[in-house]
C-alpha positions in Angstrom: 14.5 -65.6 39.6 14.3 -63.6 36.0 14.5 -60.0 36.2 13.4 -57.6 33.4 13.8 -54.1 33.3 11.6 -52.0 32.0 12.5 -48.0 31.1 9.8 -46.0 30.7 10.3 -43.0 28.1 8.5 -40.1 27.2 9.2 -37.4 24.9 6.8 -34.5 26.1 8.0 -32.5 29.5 7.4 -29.3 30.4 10.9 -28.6 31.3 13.2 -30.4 28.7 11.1 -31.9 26.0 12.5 -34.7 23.9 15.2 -35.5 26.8 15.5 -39.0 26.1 17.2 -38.0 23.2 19.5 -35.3 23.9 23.2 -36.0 23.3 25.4 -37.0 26.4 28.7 -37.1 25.8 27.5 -37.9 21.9 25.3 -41.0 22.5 21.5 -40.4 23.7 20.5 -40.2 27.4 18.7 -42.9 26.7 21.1 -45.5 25.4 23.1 -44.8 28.2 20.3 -45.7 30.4 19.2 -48.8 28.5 23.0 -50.2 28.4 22.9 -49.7 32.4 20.0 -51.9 32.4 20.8 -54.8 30.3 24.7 -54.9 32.0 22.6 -56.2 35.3 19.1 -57.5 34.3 18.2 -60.6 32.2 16.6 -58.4 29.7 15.4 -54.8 29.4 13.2 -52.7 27.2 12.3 -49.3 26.9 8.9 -48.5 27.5 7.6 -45.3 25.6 5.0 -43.3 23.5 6.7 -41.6 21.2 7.8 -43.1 17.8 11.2 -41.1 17.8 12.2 -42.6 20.9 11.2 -46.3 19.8 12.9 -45.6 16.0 16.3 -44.4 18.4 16.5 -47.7 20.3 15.8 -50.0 17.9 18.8 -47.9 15.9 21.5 -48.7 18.1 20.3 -52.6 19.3 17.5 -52.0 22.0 14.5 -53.2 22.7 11.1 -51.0 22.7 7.7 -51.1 23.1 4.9 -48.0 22.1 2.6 -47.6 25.0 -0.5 -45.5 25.3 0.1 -41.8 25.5 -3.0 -41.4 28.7 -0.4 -43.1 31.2 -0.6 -40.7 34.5 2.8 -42.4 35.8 5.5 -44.8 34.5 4.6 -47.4 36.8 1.1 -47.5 34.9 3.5 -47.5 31.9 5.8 -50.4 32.6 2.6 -52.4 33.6 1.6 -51.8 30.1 4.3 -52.6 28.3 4.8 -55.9 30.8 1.7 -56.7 28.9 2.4 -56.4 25.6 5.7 -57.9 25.7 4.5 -61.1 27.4 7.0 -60.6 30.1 7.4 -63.8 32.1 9.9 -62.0 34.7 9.3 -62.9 38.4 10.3 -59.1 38.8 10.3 -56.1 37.0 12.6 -53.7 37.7 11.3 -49.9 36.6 14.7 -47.7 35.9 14.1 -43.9 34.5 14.5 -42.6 31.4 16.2 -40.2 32.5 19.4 -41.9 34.5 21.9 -41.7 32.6 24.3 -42.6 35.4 22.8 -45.7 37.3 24.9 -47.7 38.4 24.7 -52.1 38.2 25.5 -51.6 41.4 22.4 -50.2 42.0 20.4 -52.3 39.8 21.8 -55.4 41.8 20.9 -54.0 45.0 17.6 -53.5 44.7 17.3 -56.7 43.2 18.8 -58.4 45.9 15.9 -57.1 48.1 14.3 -60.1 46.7 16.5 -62.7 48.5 13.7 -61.7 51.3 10.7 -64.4 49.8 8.3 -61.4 51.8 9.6 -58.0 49.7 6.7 -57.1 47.8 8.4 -53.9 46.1 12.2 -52.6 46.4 13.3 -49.4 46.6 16.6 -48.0 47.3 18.2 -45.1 50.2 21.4 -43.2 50.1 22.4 -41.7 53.5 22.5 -37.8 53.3 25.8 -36.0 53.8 24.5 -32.9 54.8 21.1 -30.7 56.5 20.8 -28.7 52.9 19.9 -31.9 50.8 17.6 -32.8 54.3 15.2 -30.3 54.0 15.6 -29.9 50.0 12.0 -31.0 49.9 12.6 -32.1 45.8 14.8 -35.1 47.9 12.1 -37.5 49.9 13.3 -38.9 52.8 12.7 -42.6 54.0 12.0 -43.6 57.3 12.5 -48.2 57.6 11.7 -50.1 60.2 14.3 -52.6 61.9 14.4 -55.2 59.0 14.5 -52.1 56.1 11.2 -51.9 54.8 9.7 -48.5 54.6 7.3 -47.2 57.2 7.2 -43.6 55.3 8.1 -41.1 52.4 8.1 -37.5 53.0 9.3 -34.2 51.5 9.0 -32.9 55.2 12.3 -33.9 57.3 11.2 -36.3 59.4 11.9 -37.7 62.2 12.1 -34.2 64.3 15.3 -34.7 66.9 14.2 -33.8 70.0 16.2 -31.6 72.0 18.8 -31.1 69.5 19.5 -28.2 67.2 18.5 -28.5 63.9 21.9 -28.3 62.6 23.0 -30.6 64.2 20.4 -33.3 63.3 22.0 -35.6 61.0 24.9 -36.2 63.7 21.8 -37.9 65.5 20.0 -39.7 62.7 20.8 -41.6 59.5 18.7 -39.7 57.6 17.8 -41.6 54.1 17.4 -39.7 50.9 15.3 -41.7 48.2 16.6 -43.1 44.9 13.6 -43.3 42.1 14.7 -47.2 41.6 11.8 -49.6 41.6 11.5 -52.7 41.5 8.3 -55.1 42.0 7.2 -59.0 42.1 5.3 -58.8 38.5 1.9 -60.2 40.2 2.2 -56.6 42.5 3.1 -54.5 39.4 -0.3 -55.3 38.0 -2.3 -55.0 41.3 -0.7 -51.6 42.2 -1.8 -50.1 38.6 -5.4 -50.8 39.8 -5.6 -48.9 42.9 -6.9 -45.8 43.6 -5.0 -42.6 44.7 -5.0 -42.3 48.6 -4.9 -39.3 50.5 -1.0 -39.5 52.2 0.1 -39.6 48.1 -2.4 -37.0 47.4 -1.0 -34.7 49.8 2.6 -35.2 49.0 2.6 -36.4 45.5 4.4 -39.4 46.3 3.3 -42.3 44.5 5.1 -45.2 46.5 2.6 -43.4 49.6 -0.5 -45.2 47.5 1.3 -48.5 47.9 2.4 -48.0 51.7 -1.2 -47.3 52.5 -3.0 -49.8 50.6 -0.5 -52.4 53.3 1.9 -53.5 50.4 5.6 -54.0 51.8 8.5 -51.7 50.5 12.1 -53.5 50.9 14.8 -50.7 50.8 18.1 -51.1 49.9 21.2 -49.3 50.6 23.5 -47.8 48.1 26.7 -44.9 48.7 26.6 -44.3 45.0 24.7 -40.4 43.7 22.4 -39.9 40.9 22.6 -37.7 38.5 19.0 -37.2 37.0 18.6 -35.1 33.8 15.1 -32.7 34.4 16.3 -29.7 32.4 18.8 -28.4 30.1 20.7 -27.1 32.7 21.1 -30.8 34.5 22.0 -31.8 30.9 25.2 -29.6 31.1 25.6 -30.4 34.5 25.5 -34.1 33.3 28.5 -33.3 31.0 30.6 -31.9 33.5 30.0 -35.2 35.6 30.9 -37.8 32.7 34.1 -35.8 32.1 35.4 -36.1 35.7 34.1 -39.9 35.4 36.5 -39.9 32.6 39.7 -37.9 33.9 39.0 -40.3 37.4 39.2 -43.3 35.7 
């Protein structure tokens, strides 16, 4: 099977405008991101609407492609660029922008979801080590069934343990926190794109609910490894403080 990555990329947020660009550890969030992607995938582009961010990967080797500036999500994003590019990838796996700190590890795993001929679209899930990241409601929990395909998303904790104290919960449960990393068969990329919102993502602003409820099948794997995501400047100095213990640890 081929795998492509694709990276979507914008340049305009509310909370950290032009992220993709800001300095980490002197080279670009971006390029950090990108070389992640092509150390595991067969190819990988970044997918964006901004020419500063194409100009800055095509500067240090990368591959990009403008997209329309109307995309509501970077799923409808990647789709687009899948399109342009003439990607012939049997899956396309969608990494953020803004993850400077992926791991191949990660890349592999949810790749290897596809070993199953059934997985549709991959995901991965990172046990919580503690009741605080639980009920951070900014950290959506999975719920799998027996083979590891997702029956739910929620910002709520869920499941509720019965006759136990709240505390003491995750000594109970293997509660899953959800890692952004998609990945889908290229035929379901473009058929996901065309639906419609559906209530259960309506109500909890969870995309990946529109493709549970429209019956699609949601492999996820499991990874030990933390994220770092970069939202604001403060997550960018936070981000520094992780890539020099990276450093001084290895």
């Amino acid at each position: 099977m081929k795998f492509v990555g694709m990276i979507p990329a914008r340049y305009a947020s509310t909370r950290f405008p032009g992220k993709p660009l800001a300095l980490l550890g002197g080279v670009t969030v971006i390029e950090r991101v990108y070389r992640q992607a092509v150390s595991a995938l067969d190819d990988a582009y970044v997918a964006t609407d901004d020419e500063r961010i194409f100009d800055a990967v095509t500067r240090f080797g990368g591959k990009a492609v403008m997209t329309s500036t109307s995309h509501k999500s970077g799923t409808d994003r990647i789709a687009e660029a899948v399109r342009l590019t003439g990607c012939d990838a049997d899956v396309v796996v969608n990494i953020q922008g803004d993850e400077p700190f992926i791991q191949r590890s990660q890349i592999e795993t949810v790749c290897h979801c596809f070993d199953d001929p059934t997985t549709q679209i991959a995901t991965l899930g990172k046990p919580f080590t503690d009741m605080r990241g639980v009920e951070n409601p900014n950290s959506p929990k999975i719920v799998t069934d027996l083979r590891g395909y997702a029956l739910y998303f929620s910002r709520s904790v869920i499941p509720y343990v019965r006759g136990v104290e709240r505390a003491d919960w995750l000594q109970h449960f293997p509660y899953l926190k959800h890692i952004g990393l998609y990945a889908y068969r290229t035929e379901v990329l473009s058929e996901i794109t065309r639906l419609p919102q559906s209530p259960l993502e309506l109500a909890e602003s969870l995309e990946q609910l529109r493709w549970l409820q429209n019956g699609y099948r949601i492999k996820v794997g499991l990874t030990d490894v933390e994220t770092v995501g970069i939202d604001t400047p403060e997550d960018l100095a936070a981000a520094e403080e992780h890539l020099k213990r990276l450093k001084i640890k290895n």
